[in-house]
C-alpha positions in Angstrom: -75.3 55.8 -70.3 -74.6 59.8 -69.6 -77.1 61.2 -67.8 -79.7 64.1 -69.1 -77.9 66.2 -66.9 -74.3 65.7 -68.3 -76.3 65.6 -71.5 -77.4 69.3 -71.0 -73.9 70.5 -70.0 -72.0 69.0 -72.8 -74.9 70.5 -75.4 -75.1 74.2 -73.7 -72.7 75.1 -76.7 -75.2 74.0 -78.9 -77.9 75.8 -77.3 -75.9 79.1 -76.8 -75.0 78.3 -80.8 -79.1 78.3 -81.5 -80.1 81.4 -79.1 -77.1 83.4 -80.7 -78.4 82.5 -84.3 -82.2 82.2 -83.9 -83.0 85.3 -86.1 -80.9 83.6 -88.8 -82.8 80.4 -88.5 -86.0 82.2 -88.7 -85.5 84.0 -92.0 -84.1 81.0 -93.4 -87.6 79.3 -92.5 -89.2 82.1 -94.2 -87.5 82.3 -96.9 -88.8 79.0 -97.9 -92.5 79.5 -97.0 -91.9 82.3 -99.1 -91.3 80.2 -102.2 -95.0 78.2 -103.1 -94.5 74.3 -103.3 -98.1 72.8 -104.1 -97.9 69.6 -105.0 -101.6 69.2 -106.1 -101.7 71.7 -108.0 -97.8 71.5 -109.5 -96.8 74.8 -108.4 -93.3 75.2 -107.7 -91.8 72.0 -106.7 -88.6 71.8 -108.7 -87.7 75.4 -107.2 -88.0 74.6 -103.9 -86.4 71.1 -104.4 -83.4 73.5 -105.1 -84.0 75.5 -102.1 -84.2 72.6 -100.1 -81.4 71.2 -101.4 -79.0 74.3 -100.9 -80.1 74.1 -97.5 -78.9 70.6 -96.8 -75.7 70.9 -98.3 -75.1 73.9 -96.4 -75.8 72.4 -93.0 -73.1 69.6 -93.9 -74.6 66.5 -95.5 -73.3 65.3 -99.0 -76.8 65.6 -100.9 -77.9 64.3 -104.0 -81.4 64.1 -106.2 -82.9 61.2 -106.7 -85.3 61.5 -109.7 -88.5 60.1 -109.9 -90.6 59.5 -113.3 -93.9 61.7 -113.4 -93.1 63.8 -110.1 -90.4 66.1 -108.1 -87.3 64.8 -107.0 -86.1 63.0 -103.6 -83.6 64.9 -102.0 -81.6 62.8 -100.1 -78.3 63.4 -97.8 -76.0 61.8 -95.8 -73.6 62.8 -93.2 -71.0 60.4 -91.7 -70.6 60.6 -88.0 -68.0 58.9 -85.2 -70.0 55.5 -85.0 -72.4 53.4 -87.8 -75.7 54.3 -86.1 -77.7 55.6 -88.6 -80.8 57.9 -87.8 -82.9 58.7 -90.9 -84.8 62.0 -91.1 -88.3 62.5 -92.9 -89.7 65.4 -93.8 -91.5 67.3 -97.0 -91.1 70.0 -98.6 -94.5 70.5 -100.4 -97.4 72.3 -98.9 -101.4 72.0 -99.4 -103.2 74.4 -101.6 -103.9 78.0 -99.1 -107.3 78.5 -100.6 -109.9 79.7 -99.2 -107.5 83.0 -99.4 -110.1 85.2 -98.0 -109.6 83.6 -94.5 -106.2 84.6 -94.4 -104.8 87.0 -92.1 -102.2 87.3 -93.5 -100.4 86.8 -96.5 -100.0 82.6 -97.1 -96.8 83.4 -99.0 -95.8 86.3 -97.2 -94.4 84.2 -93.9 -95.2 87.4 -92.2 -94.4 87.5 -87.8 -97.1 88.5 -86.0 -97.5 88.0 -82.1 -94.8 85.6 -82.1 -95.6 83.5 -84.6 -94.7 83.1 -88.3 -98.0 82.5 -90.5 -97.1 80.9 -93.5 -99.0 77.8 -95.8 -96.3 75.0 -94.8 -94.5 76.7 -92.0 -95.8 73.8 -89.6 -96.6 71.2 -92.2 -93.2 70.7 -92.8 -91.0 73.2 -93.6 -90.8 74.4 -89.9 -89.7 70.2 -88.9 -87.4 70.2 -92.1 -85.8 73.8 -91.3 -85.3 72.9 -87.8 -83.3 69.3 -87.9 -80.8 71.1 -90.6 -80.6 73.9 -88.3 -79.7 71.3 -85.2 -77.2 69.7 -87.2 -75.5 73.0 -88.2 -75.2 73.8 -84.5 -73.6 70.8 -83.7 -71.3 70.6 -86.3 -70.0 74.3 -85.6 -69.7 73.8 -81.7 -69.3 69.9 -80.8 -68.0 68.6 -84.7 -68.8 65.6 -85.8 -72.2 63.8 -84.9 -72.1 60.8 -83.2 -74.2 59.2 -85.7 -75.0 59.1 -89.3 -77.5 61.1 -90.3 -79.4 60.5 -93.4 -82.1 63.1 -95.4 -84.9 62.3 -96.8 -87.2 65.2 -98.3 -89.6 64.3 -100.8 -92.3 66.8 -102.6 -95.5 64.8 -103.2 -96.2 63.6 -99.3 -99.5 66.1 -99.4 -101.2 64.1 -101.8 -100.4 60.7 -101.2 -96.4 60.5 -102.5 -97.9 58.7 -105.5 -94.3 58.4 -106.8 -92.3 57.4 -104.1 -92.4 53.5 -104.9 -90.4 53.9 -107.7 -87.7 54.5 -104.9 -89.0 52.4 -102.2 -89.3 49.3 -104.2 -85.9 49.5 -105.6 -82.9 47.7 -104.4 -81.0 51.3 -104.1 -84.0 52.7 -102.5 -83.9 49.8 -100.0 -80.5 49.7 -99.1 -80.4 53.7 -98.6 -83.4 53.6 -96.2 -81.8 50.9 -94.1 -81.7 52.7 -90.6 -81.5 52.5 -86.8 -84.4 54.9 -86.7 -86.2 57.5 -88.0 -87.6 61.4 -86.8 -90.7 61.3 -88.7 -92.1 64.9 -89.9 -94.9 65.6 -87.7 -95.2 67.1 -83.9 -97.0 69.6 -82.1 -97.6 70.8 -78.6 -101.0 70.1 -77.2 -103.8 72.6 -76.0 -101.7 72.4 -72.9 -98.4 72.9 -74.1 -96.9 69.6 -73.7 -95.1 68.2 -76.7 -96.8 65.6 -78.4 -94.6 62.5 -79.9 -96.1 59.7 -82.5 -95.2 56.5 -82.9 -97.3 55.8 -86.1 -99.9 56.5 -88.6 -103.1 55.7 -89.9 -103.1 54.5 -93.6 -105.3 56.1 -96.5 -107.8 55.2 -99.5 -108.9 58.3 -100.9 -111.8 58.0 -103.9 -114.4 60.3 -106.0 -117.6 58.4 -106.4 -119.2 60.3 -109.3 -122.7 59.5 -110.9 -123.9 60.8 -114.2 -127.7 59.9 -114.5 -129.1 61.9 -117.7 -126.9 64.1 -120.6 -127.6 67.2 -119.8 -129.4 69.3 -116.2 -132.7 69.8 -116.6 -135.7 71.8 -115.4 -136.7 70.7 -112.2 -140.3 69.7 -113.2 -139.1 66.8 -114.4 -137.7 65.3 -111.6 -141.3 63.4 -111.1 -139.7 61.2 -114.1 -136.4 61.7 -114.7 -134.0 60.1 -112.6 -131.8 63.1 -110.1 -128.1 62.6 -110.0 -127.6 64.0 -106.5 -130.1 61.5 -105.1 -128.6 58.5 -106.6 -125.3 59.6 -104.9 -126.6 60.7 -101.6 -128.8 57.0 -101.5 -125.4 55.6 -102.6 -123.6 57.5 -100.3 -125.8 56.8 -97.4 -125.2 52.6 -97.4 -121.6 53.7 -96.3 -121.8 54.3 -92.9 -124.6 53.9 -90.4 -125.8 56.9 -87.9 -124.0 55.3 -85.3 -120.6 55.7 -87.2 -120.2 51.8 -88.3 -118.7 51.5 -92.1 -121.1 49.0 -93.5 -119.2 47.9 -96.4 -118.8 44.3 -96.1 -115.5 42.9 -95.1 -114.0 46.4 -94.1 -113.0 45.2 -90.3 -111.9 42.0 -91.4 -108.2 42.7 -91.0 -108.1 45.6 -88.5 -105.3 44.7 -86.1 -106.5 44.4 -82.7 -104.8 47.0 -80.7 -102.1 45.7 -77.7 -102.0 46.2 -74.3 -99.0 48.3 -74.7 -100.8 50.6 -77.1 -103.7 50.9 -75.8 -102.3 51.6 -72.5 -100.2 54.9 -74.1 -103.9 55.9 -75.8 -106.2 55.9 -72.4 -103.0 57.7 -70.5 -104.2 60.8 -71.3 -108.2 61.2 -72.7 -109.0 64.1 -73.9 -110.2 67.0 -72.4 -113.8 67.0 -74.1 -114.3 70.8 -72.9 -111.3 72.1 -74.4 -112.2 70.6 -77.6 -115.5 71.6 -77.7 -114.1 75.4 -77.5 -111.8 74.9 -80.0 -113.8 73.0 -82.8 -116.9 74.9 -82.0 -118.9 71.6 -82.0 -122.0 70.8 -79.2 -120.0 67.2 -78.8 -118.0 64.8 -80.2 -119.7 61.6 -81.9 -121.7 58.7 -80.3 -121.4 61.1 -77.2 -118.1 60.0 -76.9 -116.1 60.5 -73.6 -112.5 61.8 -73.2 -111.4 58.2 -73.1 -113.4 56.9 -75.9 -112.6 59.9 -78.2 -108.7 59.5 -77.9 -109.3 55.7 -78.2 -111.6 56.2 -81.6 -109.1 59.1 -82.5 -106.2 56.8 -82.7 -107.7 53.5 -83.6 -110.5 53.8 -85.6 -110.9 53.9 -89.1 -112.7 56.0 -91.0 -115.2 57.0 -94.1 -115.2 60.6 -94.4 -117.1 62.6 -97.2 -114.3 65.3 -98.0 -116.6 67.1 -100.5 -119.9 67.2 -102.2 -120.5 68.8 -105.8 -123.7 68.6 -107.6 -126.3 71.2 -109.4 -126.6 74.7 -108.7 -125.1 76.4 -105.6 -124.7 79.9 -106.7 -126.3 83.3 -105.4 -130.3 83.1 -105.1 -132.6 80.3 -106.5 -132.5 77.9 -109.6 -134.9 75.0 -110.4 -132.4 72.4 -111.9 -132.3 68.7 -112.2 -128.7 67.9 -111.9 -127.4 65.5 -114.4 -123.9 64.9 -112.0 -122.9 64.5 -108.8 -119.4 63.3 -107.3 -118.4 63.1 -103.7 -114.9 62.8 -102.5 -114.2 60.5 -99.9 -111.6 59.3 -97.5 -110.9 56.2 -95.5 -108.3 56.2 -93.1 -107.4 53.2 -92.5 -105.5 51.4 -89.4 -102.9 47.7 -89.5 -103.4 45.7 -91.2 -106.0 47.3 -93.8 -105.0 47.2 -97.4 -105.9 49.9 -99.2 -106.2 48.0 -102.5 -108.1 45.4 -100.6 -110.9 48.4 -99.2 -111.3 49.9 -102.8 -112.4 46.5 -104.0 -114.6 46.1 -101.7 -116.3 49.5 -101.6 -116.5 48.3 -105.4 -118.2 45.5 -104.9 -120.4 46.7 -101.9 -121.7 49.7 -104.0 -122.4 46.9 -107.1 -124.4 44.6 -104.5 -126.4 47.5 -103.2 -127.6 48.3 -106.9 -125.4 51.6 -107.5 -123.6 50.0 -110.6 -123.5 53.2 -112.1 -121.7 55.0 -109.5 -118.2 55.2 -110.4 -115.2 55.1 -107.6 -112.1 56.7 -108.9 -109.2 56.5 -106.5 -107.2 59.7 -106.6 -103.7 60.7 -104.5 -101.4 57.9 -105.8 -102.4 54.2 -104.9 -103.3 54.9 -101.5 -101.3 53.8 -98.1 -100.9 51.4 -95.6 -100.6 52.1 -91.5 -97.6 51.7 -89.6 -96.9 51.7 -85.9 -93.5 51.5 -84.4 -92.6 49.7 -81.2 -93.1 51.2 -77.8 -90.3 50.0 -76.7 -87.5 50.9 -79.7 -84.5 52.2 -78.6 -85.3 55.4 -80.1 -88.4 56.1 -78.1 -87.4 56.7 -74.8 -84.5 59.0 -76.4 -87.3 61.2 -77.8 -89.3 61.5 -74.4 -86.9 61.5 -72.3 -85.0 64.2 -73.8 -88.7 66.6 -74.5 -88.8 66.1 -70.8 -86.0 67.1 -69.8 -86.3 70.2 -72.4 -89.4 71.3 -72.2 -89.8 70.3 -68.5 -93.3 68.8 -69.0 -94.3 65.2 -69.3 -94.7 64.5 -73.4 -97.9 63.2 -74.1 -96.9 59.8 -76.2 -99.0 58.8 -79.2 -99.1 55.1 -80.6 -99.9 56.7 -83.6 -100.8 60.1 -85.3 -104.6 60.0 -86.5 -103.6 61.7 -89.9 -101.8 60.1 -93.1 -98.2 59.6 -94.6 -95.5 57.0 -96.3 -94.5 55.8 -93.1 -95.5 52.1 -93.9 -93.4 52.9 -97.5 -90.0 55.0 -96.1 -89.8 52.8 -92.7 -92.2 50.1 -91.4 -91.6 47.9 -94.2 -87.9 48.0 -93.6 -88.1 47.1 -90.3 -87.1 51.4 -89.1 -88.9 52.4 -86.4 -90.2 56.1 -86.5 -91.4 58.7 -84.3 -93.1 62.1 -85.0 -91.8 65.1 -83.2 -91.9 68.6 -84.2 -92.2 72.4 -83.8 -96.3 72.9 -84.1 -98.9 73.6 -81.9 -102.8 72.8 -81.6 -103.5 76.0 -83.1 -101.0 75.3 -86.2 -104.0 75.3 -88.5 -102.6 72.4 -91.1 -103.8 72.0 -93.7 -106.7 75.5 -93.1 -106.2 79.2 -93.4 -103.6 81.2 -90.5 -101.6 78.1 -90.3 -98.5 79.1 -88.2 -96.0 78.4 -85.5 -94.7 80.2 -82.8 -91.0 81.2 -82.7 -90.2 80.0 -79.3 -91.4 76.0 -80.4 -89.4 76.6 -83.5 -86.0 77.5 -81.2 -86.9 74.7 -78.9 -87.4 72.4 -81.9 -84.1 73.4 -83.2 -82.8 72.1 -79.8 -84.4 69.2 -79.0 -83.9 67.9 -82.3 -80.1 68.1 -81.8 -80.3 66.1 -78.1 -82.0 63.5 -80.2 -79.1 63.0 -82.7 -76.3 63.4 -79.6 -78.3 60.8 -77.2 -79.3 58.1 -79.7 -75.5 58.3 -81.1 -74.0 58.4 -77.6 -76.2 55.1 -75.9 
């Protein structure tokens, strides 16, 4: 096997290649935060498929789109190399919704620069990761030629609320065989509060629901709520049976097939605790939950799952004081999940927990396609110690190695299930701001992304 050091000589083309073109990599990046691709609320996803698709075929790939009923397209490429190792490359080219606006500094469309950073909705979460690995294969291509892999593409435009159409390609027999891979660069990375690059073997799974309650036909006056039952009471009694004060879910059955966690992976969790300080600072909370330590934070972090009220809507919540009786209340909720929950399995049971409790009438309405399952690669893959070893050697501090992320995507659907083995690595940082206002990356993680993304494709093709 070459080592990192011969590595690094044969790619200083490459790297010269990305220094020399960096502000042309940048405005392509902004040029597609500039164009809007919500997915939940349908706002320009066919256009930036195009976009995103021009982009591919320019780095080199043969691309197609693969269509799906009732949502945007796949785009998927593919680009021959000098051997049949095939690396597969995830990423999304749909954003969340910016609002609140007001909180913006800047512009969420604008993908304005601003003390090194671009600020953009979607620069981080993905369209800096996608940007970057066709960037790392241009600079290959033009300096070294041919990979020394295959490379495969696979952008899809609903991953932000729960890819609720992307079985109709996973469960086909083309959807299988073009998914069939060596390994896969999952979409998501960041550099810690520390600067260390984070990499993620995994993630946790999702069931995401609306419990809603109607209890009379109309809002009242409040004076009748001595007689007249409340609807935001029946849901917050409802809601409270969910979880205790101590943080246990009490729906019946939910632990019943949470895979215990390894030696292996549990070693990788309690490696590196978190730095409860630090946290405190940045969250602006008084502590984390159950008191938790570093330790136990990282370990509940990674392992844990969840039931998490997402929203609460009920009555009057405008300017000043009105005496209503609210006839409606709905709550949204997530559970994220960990192997080997089923989501289908959890809905039925918060179903029939809620029914045994007496809360008949409260209806659960799952929402974001048909939830997902969790997925956690191997440790040991072959592709693993290609990723860390080469962020060391790049970024000349000691990656901080995840067995999974703590957040949510069709990595059970695009690779787990195939037997692929993914890891997350990418261009954020722990002030990225996913998924909130001022999300942004800095410029000098994005030219390092570019980088390190193309010693991942040379090292995994050349061992």
């Amino acid at each position: 096997m070459p080592s990192l050091t011969a590595d690094r000589a044969t790619l200083e083309p490459v790297f010269s290649y990305v220094d020399q073109h960096a502000d042309d990599f940048v405005e392509r990046l902004r040029s597609l935060c500039r164009q809007p691709s919500i997915s939940a609320q349908n706002i320009g996803l066919l256009e930036t498929a195009q976009m995103v698709e021009r982009l591919a075929h320019d780095a080199g790939p043969r691309t197609q789109r693969i269509e799906l009923q009732g949502g945007p397209p796949i785009v998927y490429g593919e680009l021959p190399g000098t051997s049949s190792k095939k690396l597969q490359l995830y990423d999304h080219y749909d954003v969340q919704p910016p609002e609140p606006l007001e909180l913006w500094q800047h512009d969420p469309f604008a993908a304005d620069i601003d003390r090194g950073a671009i600020w953009a909705r979607g620069v981080s979460d993905n369209k800096g990761n996608l940007v970057a690995r066709l960037c790392a294969i241009e600079a290959y291509r033009q300096t070294l030629g041919e990979l020394p892999l295959t490379i495969t593409l696979l952008f899809e435009g609903e991953e932000e609320v729960g890819s609720p159409h992307v079985r109709q390609f996973t469960d086909s027999p083309r959807g299988a065989e073009l998914l069939a891979a060596d390994a896969c660069i999952w979409e998501a990375g960041y550099k810690d509060p520390t600067g260390r690059p984070t990499i993620a073997l995994g993630c946790k799974g999702i069931l995401y629901v609306e419990l809603r309650v109607r209890s009379i036909g109309k809002d009242l006056h409040s004076s009748w709520g001595a007689v007249v039952p409340n609807a935001a009471w029946r849901l917050t009694w409802a809601l409270s049976t969910l979880k205790s004060r101590e943080e246990k879910i009490l729906i019946p059955g939910f632990y019943d097939r949470v895979q215990p966690v390894n030696e292996r992976t549990l070693a990788l969790a309690n490696r590196e605790p978190f730095d409860v300080a630090e946290y405190r600072r940045m969250f602006g909370m008084r502590d984390f939950t159950r008191g938790c330590d570093g330790k136990q934070a990282r370990r509940g972090y990674l392992f844990d799952p969840t039931c998490t009220i997402c929203g609460l809507t009920s009555g009057y919540q405008g300017a000043g004081g009105k005496t209503v009786l609210p006839a409606e209340a709905s709550a949204k909720i997530d559970f994220r999940l960990v192997p080997d929950q089923d989501p289908d399995d959890i809905l039925s049971l918060l179903r029939r927990h809620l029914d045994q409790q007496g809360f008949d009438d409260v209806e659960v309405n799952e929402i974001e396609g048909e939830g997902e399952r969790a997925a956690r690669s191997d440790p040991d893959a072959p592709i693993v110690p290609v990723v860390v070893e080469t962020a060391r050697e790049l970024y000349q501090k000691e990656p901080l190695v995840l067995p999974n992320m703590a957040g949510t995507g069709p990595q059970y659907l695009m690779c787990a299930q195939f037997g692929v083995p993914a890891v997350g690595m990418g261009v954020g940082n722990a002030n990225s701001n996913n998924h909130a206002p001022n999300e942004n990356i800095l410029i000098s993680d994005y030219i390092e992304g570019i980088k390190h993304a193309a010693w991942v494709f040379h090292r995994f093709g050349t061992t």
